[in-house]
Z-matrix of the N, CA and C atoms (Angstrom, degrees):
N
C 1 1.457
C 2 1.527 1 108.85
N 3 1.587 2 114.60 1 147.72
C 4 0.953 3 110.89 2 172.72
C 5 1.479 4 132.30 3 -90.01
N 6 2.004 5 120.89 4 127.23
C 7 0.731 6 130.84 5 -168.79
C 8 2.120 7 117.92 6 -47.03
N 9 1.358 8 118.02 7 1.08
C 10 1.286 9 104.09 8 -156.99
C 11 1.507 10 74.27 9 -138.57
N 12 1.142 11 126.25 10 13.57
C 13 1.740 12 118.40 11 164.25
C 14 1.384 13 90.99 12 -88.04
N 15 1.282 14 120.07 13 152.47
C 16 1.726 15 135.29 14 163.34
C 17 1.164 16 107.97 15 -60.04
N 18 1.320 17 143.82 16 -64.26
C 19 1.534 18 146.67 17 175.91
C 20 1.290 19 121.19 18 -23.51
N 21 1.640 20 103.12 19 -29.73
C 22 1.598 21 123.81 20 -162.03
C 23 1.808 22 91.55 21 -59.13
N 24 1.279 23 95.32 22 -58.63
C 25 1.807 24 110.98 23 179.58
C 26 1.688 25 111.86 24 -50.90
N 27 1.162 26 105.56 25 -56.27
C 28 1.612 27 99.78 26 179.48
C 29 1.340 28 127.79 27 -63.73
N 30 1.423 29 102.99 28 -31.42
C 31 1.902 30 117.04 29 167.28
C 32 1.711 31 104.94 30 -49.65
N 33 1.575 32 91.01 31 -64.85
C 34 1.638 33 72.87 32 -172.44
C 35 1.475 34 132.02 33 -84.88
N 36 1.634 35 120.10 34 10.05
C 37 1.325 36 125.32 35 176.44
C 38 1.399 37 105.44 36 -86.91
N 39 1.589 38 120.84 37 -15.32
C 40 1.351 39 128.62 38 -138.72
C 41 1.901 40 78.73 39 -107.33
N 42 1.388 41 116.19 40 -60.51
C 43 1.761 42 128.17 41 164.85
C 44 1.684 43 105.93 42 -34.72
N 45 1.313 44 103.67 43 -64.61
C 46 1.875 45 91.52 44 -178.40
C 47 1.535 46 116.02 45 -66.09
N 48 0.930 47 118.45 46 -37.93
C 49 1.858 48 137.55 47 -177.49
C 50 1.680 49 95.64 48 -41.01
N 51 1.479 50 117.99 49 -57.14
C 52 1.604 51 129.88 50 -177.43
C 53 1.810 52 90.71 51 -67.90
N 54 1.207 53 102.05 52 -74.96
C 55 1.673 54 103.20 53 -168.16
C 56 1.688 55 120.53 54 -42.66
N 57 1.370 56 109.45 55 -26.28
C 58 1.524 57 115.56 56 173.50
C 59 1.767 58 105.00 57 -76.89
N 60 1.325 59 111.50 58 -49.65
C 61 1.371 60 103.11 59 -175.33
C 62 1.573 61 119.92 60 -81.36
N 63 1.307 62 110.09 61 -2.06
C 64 1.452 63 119.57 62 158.79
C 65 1.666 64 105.00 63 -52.82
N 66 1.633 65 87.46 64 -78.87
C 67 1.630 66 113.07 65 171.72
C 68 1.703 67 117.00 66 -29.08
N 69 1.111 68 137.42 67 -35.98
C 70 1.255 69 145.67 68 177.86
C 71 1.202 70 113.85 69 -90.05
N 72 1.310 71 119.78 70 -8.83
C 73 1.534 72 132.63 71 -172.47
C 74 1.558 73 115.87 72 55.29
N 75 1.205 74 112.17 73 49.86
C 76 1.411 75 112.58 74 177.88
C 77 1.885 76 107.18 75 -121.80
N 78 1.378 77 109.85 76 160.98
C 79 1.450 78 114.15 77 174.49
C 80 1.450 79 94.29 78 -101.43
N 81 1.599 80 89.15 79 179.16
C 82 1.615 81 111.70 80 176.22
C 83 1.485 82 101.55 81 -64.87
N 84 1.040 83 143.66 82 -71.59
C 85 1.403 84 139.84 83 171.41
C 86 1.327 85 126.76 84 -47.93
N 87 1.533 86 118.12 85 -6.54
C 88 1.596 87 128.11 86 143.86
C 89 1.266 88 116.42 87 -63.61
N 90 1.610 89 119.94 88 -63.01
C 91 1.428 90 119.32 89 -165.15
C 92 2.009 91 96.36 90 -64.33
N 93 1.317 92 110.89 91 -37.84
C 94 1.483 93 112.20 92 -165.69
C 95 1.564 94 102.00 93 -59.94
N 96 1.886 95 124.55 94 -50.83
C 97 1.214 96 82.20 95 163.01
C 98 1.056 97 147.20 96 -112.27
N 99 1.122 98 122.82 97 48.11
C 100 1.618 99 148.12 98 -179.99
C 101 1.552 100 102.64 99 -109.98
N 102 1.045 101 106.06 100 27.45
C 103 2.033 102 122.99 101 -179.42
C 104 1.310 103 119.76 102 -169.10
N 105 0.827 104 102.65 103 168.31
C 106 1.833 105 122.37 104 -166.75
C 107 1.880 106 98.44 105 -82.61
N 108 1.659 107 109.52 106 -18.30
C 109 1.458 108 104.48 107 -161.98
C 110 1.254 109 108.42 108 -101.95
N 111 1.628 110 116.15 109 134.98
C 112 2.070 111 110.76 110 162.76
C 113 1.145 112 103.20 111 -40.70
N 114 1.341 113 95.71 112 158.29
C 115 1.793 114 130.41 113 167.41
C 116 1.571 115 95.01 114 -74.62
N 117 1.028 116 137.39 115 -11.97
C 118 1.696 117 132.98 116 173.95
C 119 1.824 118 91.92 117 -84.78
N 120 0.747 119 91.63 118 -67.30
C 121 1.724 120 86.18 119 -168.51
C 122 1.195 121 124.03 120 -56.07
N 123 1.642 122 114.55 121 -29.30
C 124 1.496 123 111.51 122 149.39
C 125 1.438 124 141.90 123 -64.68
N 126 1.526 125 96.46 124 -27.25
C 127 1.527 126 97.22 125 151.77
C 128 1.721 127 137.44 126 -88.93
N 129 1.545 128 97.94 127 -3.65
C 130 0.959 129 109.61 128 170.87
C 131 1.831 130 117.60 129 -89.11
N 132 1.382 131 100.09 130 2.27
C 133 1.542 132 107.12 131 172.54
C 134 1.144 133 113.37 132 -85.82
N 135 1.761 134 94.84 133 -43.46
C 136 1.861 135 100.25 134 -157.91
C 137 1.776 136 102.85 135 -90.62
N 138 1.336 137 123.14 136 -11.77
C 139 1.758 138 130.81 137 -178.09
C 140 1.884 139 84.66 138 -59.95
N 141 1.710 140 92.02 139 125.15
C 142 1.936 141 96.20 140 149.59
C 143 1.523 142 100.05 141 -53.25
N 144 1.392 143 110.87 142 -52.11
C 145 1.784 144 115.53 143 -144.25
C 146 1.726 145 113.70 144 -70.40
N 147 1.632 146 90.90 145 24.88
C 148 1.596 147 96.70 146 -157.00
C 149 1.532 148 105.31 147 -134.59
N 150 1.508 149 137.54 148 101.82
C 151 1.417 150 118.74 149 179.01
C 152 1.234 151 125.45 150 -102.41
N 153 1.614 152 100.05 151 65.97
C 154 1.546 153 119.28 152 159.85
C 155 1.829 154 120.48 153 -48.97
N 156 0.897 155 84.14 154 109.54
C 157 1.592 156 110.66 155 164.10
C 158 2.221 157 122.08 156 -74.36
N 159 0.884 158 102.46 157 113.28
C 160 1.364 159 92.05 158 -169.55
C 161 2.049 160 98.64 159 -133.22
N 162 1.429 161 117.23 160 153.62
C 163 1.611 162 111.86 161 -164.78
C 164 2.044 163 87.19 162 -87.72
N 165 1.014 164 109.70 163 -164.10
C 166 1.487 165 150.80 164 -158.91
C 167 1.554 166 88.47 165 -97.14
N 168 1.063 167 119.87 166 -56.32
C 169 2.080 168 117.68 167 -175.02
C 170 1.461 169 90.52 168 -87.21
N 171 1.069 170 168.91 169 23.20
C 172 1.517 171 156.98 170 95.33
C 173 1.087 172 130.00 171 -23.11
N 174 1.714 173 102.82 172 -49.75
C 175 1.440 174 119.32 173 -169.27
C 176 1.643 175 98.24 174 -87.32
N 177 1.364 176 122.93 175 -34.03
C 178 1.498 177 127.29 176 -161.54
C 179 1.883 178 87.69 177 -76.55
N 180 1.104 179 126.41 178 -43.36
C 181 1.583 180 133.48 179 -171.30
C 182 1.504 181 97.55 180 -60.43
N 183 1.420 182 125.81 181 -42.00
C 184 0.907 183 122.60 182 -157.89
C 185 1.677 184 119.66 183 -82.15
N 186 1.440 185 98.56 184 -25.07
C 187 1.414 186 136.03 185 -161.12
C 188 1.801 187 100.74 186 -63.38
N 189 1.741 188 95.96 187 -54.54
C 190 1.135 189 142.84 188 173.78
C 191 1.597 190 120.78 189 -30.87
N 192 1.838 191 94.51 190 -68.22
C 193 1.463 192 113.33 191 -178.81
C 194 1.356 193 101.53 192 -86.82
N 195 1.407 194 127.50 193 -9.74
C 196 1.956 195 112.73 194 172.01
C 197 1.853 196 91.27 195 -100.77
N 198 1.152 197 134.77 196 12.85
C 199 1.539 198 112.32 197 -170.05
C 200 1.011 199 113.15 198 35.75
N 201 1.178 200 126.99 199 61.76
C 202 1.954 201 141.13 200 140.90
C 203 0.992 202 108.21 201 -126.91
N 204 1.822 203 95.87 202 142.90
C 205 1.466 204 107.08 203 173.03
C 206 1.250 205 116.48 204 -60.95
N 207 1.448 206 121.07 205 157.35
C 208 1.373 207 121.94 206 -168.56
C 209 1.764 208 95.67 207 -78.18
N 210 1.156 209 116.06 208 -61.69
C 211 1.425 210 104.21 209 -156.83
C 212 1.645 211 109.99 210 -52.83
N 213 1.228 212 115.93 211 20.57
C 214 1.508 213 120.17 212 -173.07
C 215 1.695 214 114.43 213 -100.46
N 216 1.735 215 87.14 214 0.91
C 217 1.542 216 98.49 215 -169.78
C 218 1.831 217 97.70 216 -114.91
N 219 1.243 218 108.60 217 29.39
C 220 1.320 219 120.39 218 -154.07
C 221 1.737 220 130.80 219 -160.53
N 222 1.444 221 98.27 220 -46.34
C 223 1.647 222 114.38 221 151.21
C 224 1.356 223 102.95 222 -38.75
N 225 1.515 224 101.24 223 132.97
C 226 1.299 225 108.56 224 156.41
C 227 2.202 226 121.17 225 -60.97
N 228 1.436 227 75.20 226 -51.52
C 229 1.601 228 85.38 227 -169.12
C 230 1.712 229 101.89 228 -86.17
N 231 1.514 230 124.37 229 125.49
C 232 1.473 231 92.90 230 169.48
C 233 2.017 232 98.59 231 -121.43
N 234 1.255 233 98.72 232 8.30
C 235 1.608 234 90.17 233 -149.38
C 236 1.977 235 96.98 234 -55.02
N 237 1.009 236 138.12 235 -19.33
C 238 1.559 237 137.85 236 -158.96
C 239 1.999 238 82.94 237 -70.96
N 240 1.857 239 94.08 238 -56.93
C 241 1.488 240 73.72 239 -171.71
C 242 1.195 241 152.04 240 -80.48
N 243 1.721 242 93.52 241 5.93
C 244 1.659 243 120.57 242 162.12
C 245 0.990 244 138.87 243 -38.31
N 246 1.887 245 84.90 244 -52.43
C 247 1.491 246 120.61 245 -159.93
C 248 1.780 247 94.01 246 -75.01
N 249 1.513 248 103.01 247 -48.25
C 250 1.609 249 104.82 248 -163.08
C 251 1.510 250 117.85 249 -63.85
N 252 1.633 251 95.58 250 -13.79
C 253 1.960 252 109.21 251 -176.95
C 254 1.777 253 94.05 252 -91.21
N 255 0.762 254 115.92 253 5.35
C 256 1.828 255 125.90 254 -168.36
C 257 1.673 256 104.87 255 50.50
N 258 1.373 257 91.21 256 48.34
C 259 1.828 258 84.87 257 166.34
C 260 1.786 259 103.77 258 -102.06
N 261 1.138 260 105.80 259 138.79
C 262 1.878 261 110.81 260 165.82
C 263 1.114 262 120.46 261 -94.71
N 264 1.012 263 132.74 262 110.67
C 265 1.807 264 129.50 263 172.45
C 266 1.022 265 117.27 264 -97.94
């Protein structure tokens, strides 16, 4: 995908968003109610097959309720801070 399409950004906030709440061991109906957001809209973030659109205070809420930094949903590069959370990819 191309880096200067908008989507480019939501693909991969929408990819870590699932991979963090993997990582935390929570479901979609965990993070939903431990948030203000449906379990539709959370899966409607994290679905490829889905081009959910979500603002900047979504992602910061979200950031919030998994304890990750936001720009981690956003960095290009994250593997250093993978490594330092002892995740292996």
């Amino acid at each position: 995908m191309d880096k200067k399409d908008i989507s480019y950004i939501y693909e991969r906030a929408s990819q870590r968003i699932k991979f963090f709440r993997k990582y935390r061991n929570m479901t979609q109906e965990q993070l939903s109610m431990n948030s203000t957001f449906s379990r539709g809209f959370i899966a409607n973030i994290e679905s490829p097959k889905t081009n959910q659109t979500f603002s900047l205070g979504v992602l910061y809420y979200l950031s919030i309720k998994l304890d990750i930094p936001i720009e981690l949903f956003v960095k290009e590069d994250i593997s250093k801070e993978l490594k330092d959370m002892g995740i292996n990819t």
